[in-house]
C-alpha positions in Angstrom: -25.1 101.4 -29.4 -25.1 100.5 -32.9 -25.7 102.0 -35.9 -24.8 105.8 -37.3 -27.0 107.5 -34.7 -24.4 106.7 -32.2 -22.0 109.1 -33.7 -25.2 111.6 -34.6 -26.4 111.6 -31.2 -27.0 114.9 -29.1 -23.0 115.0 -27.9 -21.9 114.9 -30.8 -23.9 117.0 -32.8 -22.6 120.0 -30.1 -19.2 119.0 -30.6 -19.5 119.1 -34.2 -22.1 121.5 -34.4 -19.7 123.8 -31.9 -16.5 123.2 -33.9 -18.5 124.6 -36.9 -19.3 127.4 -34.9 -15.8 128.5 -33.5 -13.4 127.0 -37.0 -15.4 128.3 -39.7 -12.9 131.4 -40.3 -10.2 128.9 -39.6 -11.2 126.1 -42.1 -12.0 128.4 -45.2 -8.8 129.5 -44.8 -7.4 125.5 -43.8 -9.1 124.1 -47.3 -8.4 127.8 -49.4 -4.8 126.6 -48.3 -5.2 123.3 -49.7 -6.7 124.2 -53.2 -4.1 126.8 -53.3 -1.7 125.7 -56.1 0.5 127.5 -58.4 -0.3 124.7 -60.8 -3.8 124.6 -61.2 -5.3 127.7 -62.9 -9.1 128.1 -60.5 -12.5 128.0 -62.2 -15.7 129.6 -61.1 -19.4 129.0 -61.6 -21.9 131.4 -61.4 -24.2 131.3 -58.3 -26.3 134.3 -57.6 -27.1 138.0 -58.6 -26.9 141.1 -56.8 -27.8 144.5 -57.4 -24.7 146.8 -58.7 -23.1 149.0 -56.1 -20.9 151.9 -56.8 -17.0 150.5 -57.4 -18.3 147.3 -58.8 -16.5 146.1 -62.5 -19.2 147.2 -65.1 -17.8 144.1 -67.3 -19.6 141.8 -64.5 -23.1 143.4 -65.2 -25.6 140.6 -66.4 -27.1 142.4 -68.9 -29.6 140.4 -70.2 -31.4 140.5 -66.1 -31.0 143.7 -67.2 -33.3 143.8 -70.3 -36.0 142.0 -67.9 -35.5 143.6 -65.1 -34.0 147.4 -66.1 -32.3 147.3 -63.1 -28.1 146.6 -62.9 -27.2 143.0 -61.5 -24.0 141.6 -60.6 -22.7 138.2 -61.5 -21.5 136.8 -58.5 -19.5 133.9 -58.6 -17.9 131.3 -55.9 -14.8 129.2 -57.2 -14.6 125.6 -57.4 -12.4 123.6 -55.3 -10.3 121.5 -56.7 -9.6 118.6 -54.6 -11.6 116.3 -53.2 -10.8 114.1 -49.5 -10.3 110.6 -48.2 -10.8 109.5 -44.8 -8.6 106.7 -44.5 -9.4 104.7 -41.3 -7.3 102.0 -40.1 -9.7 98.7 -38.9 -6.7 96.9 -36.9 -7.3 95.3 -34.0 -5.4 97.5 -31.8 -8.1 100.4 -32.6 -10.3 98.9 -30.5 -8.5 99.1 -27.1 -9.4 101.5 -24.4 -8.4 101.6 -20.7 -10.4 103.8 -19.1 -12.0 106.1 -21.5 -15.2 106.3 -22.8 -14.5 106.3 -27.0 -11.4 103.1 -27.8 -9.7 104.7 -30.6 -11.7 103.5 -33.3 -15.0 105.5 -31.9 -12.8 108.6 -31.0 -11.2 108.5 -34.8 -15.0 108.0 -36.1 -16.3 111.2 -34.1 -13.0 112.9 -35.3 -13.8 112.1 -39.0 -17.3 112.6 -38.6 -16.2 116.4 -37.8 -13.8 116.5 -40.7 -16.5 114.9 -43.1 -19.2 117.7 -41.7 -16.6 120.8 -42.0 -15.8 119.7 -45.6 -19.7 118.9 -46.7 -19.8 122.1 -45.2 -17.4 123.8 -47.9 -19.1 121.5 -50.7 -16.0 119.6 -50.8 -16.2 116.2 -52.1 -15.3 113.5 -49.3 -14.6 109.9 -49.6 -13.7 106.9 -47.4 -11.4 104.0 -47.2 -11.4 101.0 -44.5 -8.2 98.8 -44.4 -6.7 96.6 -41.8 -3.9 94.1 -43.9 -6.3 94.8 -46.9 -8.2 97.6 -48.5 -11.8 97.2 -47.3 -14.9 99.7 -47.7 -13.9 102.5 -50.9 -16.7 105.2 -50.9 -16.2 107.6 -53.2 -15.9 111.1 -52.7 -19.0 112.6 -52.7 -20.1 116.7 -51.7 -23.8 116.1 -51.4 -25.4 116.9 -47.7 -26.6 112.5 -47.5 -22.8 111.5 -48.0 -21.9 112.1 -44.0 -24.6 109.4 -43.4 -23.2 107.5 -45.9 -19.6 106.9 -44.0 -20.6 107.1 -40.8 -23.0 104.3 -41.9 -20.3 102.1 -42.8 -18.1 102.9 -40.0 -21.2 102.2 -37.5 -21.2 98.5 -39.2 -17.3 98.3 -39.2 -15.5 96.0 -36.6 -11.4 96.3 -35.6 -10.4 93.1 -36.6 -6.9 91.6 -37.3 -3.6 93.2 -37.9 -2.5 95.8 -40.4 -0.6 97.3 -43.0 -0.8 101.0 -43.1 2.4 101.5 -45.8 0.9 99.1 -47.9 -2.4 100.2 -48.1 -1.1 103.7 -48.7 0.2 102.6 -51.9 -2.8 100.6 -52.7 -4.6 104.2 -52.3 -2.0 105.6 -53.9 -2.3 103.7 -57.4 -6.3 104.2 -57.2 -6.2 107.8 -56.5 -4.9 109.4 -59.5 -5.9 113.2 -59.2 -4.6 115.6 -56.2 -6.4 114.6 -53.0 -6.3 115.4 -49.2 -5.8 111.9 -47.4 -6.7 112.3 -43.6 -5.3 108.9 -42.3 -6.7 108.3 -39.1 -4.5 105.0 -37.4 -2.8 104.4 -33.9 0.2 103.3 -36.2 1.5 100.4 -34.1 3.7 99.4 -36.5 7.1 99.7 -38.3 7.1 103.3 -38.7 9.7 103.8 -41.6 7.8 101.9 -44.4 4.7 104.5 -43.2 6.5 107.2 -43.1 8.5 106.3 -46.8 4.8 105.5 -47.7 3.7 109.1 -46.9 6.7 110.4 -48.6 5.1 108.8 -51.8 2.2 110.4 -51.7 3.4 113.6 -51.3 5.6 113.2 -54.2 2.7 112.3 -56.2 1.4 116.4 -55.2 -1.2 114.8 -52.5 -1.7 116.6 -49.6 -1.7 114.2 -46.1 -2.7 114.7 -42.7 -1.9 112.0 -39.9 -4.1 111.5 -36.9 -2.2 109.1 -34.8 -4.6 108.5 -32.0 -3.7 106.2 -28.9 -5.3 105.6 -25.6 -4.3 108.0 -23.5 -3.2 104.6 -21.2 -0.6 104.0 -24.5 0.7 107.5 -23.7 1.0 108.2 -20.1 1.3 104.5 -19.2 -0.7 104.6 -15.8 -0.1 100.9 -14.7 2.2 100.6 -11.3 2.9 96.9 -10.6 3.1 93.6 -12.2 1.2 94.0 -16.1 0.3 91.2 -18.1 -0.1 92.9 -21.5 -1.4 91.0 -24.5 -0.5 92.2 -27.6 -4.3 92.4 -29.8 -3.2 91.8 -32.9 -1.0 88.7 -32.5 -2.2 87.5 -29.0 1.0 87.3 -27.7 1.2 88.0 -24.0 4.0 89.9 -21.8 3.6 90.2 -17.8 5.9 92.6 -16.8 6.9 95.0 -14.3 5.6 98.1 -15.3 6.9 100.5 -12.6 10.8 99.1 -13.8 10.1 99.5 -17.7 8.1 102.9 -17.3 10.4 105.4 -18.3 12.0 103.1 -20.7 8.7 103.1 -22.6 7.6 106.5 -22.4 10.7 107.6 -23.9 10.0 104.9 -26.6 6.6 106.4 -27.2 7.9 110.4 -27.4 10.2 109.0 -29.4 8.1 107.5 -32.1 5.5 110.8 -32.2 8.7 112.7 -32.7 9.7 110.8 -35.6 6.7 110.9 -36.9 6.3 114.8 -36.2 9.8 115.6 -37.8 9.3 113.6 -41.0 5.9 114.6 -41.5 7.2 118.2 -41.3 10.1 117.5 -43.8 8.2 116.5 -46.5 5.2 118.9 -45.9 2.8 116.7 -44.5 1.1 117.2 -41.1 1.0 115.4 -38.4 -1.1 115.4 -35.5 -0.8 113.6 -32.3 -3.9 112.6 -30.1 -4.9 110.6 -27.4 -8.6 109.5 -26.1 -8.1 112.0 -23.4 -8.4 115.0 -25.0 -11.8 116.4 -26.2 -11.8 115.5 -30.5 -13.4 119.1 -31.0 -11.4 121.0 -28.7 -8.1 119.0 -30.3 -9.6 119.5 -34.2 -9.8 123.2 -33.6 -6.1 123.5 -32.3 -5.1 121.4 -35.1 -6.6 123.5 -37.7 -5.9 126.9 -35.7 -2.3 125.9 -36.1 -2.2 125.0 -39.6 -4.0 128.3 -40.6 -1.4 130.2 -39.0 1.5 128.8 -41.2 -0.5 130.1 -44.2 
């Protein structure tokens, strides 16, 4: 299928609609969290009236509905967030391999940024996006109207993996354009060097950005099901392997854990989070997990 309706279509719009459903109490607290800062004062804009109930602060009476109405009103106000959200999506590729499953990783990160875009539309949080593969490519900015979820999943629906890529680099490219505090949810299988990433991540976290990493694989990349000779090709360079897979099994797995755990203790050091996925798992069922966690360290 092409186009945004593929990623708006009846499945979908459960998943997403059903993650609203059962995170809402998690992700107001999971985005109070992130506005929470005790270097930003909070502002508030007024957004509706309601009549004055015993115990209310006289000081918040409007008085001049008063005057028309002779009846007591109450100011109520909502406060503003103050930070807005990138989806940074990694175009390599490598994003577009799947072995079995339905959704490569480049669909499966779509629906799972699709749910993220919704949840923070949702909250009237602003929410951008950014395509790289070696280069920056697509920069929307962020945006909290309802039309700006059509807006990225429109340009990831026309988006093709392509190519090789540099996550660190691009990091810092996002990094020098992005001045003000922002959440940056990279999405990215990360089949790369992992220390100029993680030193990358490190930056922006410096700089008082918050960070979340999605590192999605195939769930073939993480249980490595193959059981005889494997001729594996590399997507991104083309170079090819044939190898015996039942020999070099447990040799790789322990390569894989290893990575994810490098990733998972870093992350944690410097106060990012990171969240490891495969193509296996259900993207709603895994998003509310993720942000049931995170709420309970606040």
């Amino acid at each position: 299928m092409a186009g945004a309706e593929q990623y708006l279509k009846p499945s979908v719009i459960r998943n997403v609609s059903r993650l609203d459903l059962r995170a809402r109490f998690i992700v107001e607290g999971f985005l109070t969290g992130l506005h929470s800062s005790p270097f930003h004062g909070f502002s508030v804009e007024f957004s509706e009236h309601r009549r004055y109930a015993q115990g209310d602060d006289p000081k918040n009476i409007d008085w001049l509905v008063y005057a028309k109405t002779d009846r007591y009103y109450i100011k109520k106000f909502q406060a503003e967030t103050n930070i807005s959200g990138y989806l940074l999506m990694d175009l390599s590729e490598s994003m577009s391999y799947t072995y079995r499953q339905e959704l490569n990783k480049f669909d499966y990160c779509i629906c799972l940024a699709a749910a993220l875009g919704y949840l923070m539309i949702h909250q009237q949080d602003p929410v951008g996006l950014m395509t790289f593969s070696e280069k920056l490519h697509a920069c929307l900015p962020a945006r909290s109207k309802r039309s700006q979820l059509g807006n990225i999943l429109s340009l990831l629906s026309k988006a093709s993996p392509a190519g090789q890529t540099d996550v660190a680099g691009n990091l810092r490219r996002v990094a020098a354009m992005i001045r003000h505090r922002s959440l940056f949810m990279l999405f990215s299988d990360l089949l790369c060097d992992p220390e100029p990433v993680i030193d990358s991540i490190r930056m922006l976290r410096h700089r008082g950005h918050d960070v979340i990493v999605f590192h999605v694989l195939d769930e073939a990349e993480v249980n490595f099901p193959f059981d005889s000779l494997s001729d594996f090709e590399d997507p991104e360079s083309g170079d090819r392997l044939i190898v015996d897979a039942v020999g070099i099994r447990g040799d790789y797995l322990e390569a894989m854990q290893n990575l994810r755990n490098l990733y998972k203790r870093e992350c944690l050091r410097m106060g990012a989070d990171y969240v490891a996925l495969d193509t296996s798992l259900p993207f709603d069922r895994a998003l509310v997990e993720y942000l049931s966690q995170r709420q309970a360290r606040f």
